[in-house]
C-alpha positions in Angstrom: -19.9 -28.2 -13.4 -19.3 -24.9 -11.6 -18.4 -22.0 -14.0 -16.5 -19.2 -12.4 -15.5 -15.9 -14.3 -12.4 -14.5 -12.8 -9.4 -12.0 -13.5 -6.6 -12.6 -10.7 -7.5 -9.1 -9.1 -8.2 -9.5 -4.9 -11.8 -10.4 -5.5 -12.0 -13.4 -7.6 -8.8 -14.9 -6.1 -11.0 -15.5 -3.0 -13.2 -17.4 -4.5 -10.6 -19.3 -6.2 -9.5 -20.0 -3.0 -12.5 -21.1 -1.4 -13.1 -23.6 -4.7 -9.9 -25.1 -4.3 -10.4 -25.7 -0.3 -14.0 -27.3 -1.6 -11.9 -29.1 -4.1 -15.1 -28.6 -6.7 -14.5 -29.4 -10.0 -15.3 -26.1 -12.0 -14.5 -24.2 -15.3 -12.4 -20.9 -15.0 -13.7 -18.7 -17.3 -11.2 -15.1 -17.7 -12.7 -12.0 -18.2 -10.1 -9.0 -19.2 -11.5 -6.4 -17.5 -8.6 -4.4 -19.6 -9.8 -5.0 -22.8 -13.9 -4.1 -21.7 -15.2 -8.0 -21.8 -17.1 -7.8 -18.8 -19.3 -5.3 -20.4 -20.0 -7.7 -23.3 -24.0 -8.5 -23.6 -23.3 -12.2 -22.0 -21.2 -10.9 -19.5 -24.2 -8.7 -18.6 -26.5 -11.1 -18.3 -24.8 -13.4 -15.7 -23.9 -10.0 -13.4 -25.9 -6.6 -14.6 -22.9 -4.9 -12.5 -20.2 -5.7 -15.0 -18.0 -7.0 -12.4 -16.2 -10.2 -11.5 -16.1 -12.3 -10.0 -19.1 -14.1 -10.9 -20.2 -18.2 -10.1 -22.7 -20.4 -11.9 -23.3 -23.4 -9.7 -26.2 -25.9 -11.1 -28.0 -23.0 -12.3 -27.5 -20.6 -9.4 -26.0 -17.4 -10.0 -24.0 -15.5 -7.9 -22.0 -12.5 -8.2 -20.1 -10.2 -5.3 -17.0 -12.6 -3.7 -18.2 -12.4 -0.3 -21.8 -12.8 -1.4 -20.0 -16.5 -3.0 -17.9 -17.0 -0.2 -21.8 -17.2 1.8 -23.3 -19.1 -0.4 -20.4 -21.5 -1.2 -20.1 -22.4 2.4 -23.7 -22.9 2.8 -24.7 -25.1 0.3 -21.3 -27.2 0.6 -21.5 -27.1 4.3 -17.4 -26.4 4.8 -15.3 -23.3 6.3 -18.2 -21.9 8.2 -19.7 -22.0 11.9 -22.4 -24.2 12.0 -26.0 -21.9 12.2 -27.1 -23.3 15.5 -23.7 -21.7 16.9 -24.7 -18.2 17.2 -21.8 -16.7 18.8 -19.4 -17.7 15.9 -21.9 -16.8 13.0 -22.4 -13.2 14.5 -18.5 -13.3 14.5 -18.3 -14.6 11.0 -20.7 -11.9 9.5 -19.5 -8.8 11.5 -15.7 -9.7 10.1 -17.0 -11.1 6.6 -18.8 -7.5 6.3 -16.2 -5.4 7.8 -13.9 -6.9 4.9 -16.5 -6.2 2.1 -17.4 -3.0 3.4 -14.5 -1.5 4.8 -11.1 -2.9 3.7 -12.1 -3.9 0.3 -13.5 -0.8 -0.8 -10.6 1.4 1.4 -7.9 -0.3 -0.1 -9.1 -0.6 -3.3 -9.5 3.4 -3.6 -5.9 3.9 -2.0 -4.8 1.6 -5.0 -6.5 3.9 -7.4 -5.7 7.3 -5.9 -1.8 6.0 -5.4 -1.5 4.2 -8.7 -3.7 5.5 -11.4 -5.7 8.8 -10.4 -4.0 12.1 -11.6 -1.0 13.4 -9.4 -3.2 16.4 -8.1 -5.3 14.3 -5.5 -4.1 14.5 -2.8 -7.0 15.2 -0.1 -8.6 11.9 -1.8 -5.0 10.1 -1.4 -5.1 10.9 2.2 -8.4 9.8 2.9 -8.4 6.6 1.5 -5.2 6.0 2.6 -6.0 7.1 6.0 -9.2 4.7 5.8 -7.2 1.9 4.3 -4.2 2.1 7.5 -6.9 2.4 9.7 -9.1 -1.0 8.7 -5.6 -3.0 8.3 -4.9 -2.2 11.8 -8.0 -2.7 13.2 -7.2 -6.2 11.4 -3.6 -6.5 12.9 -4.8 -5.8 16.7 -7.7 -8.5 16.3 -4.9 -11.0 14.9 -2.9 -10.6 18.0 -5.2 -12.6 20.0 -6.7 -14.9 17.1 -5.0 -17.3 14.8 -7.5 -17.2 12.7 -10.3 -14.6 12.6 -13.1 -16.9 14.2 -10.2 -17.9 16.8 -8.8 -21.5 15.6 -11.2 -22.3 13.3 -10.2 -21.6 9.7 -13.3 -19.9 7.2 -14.3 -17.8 4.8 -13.7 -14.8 6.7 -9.4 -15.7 6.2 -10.4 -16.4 2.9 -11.3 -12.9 2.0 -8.7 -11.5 4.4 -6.4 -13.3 1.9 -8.0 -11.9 -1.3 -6.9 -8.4 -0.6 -3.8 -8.9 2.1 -1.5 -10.1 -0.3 -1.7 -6.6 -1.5 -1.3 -4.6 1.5 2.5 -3.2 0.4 1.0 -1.9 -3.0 -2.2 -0.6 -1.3 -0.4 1.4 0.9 2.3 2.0 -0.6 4.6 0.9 2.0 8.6 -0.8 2.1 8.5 -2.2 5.3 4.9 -3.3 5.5 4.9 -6.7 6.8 7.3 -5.5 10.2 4.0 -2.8 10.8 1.4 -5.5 10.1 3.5 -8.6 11.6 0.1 -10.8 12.5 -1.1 -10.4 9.2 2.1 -11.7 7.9 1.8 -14.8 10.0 -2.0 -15.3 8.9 -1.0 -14.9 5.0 2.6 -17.4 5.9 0.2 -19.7 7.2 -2.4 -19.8 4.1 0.4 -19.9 1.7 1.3 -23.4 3.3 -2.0 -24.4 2.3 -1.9 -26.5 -0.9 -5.6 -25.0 -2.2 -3.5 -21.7 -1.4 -1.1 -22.6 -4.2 -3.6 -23.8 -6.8 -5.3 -20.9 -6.3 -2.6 -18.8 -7.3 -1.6 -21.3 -9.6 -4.7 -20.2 -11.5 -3.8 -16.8 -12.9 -1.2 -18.3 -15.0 -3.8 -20.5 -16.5 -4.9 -17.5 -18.8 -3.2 -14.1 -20.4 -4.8 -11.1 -19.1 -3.9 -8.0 -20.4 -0.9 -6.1 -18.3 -0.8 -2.3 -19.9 -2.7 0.1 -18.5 -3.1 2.0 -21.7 -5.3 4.7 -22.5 -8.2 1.7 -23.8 -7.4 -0.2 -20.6 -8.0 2.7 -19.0 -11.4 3.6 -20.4 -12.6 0.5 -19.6 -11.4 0.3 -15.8 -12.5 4.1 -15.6 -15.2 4.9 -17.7 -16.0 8.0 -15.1 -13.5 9.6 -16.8 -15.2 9.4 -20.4 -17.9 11.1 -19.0 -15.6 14.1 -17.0 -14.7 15.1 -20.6 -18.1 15.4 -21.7 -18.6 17.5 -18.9 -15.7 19.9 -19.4 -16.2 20.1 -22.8 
């Protein structure tokens, strides 16, 4: 049985999503990243980074989602080009990469600097936003002229698109998001017709994570900040 430790942030849902296309059986496992359990001892043991998501397949551990999204279309042999197909593959790992590198990370740092970060940032605000506008569009002109991002084949490159996507109007902060990004609209209306799509969302209602983000949550998610006032003090 596949064990997979997961909060319903952009990064586990991915995975989810690529384990209900599989249709693996496997054990969810949450982790409150509010309350500080994926800095427990056993939590460090599986991924020394103290992040999720994390997978346990027959012994095999793997932690990073794109890193899983690799190795779960490897071993399973599903939602990949085939390795003897070199144009596709080179396709699949520049876009796979330019998602974990580049929009993850981007968007994920607009998220902080818009939602959580003091009011008094706002040269790190417009960077990250900046980066993040710029990496979604780079996105929406490729989707002009590709239904999916390998061209008609669906993989694991749309499934971490979809991870983070979903998000774009929080991330940037944006009403009318979907009429400036209208190709990745049609990419996310066409995964949210998938049925593995639905389960996988269907999954964060499985568990109660923690919704405040009060001043413990806070420590946990942002323990930088612990160590500013030690510095100031």
């Amino acid at each position: 049985m596949i064990e997979f430790y997961y909060n319903a942030a952009p990064n586990p849902m991915k995975v989810a999503l690529m384990l209900e296309e599989l249709g693996l059986p496997y054990e969810a496992h949450p982790v409150d990243t509010r309350k500080g359990e994926q800095f427990t001892q056993a939590f460090k043991l599986i991924n020394p980074n103290c992040k999720v998501p994390v997978l346990v397949d027959d012994g095999a551990v793997v932690f990073d989602s794109n890193a899983i999204l690799l190795f779960l279309s490897e071993k399973y042999g599903q939602f990949a080009p085939k390795v003897d197909d070199t144009l596709k593959r080179a396709s699949m790992y520049s876009w796979l990469m330019f998602i974990a590198t580049g929009v993850g990370p981007f968007s994920g740092q607009s998220v902080h600097f818009r939602h959580s970060a003091p009011p008094t940032n706002e040269y790190a605000l417009n960077r990250y936003d900046f980066e993040a506008h710029r990496h979604w569009s780079i996105v929406e002109n490729h989707l002009r002229d590709h239904r999916y991002f390998l061209g008609a084949d669906y993989s694991i490159v749309d499934m971490a698109f979809w991870g983070w996507a979903r998000m774009i109007p929080f991330v940037l902060g944006l009403e009318n998001a979907w009429v400036q990004f209208p190709q990745i609209k049609r990419l996310l209306g066409e995964i949210a017709t998938r049925e593995a799509s639905k389960r996988a969302e269907a999954l964060k209602t499985r568990h109660a994570f923690k919704a405040e983000l009060d001043q413990e949550a806070k420590d946990f998610l942002f323990p930088q900040n612990i160590r500013l006032k030690g510095l100031r003090a």
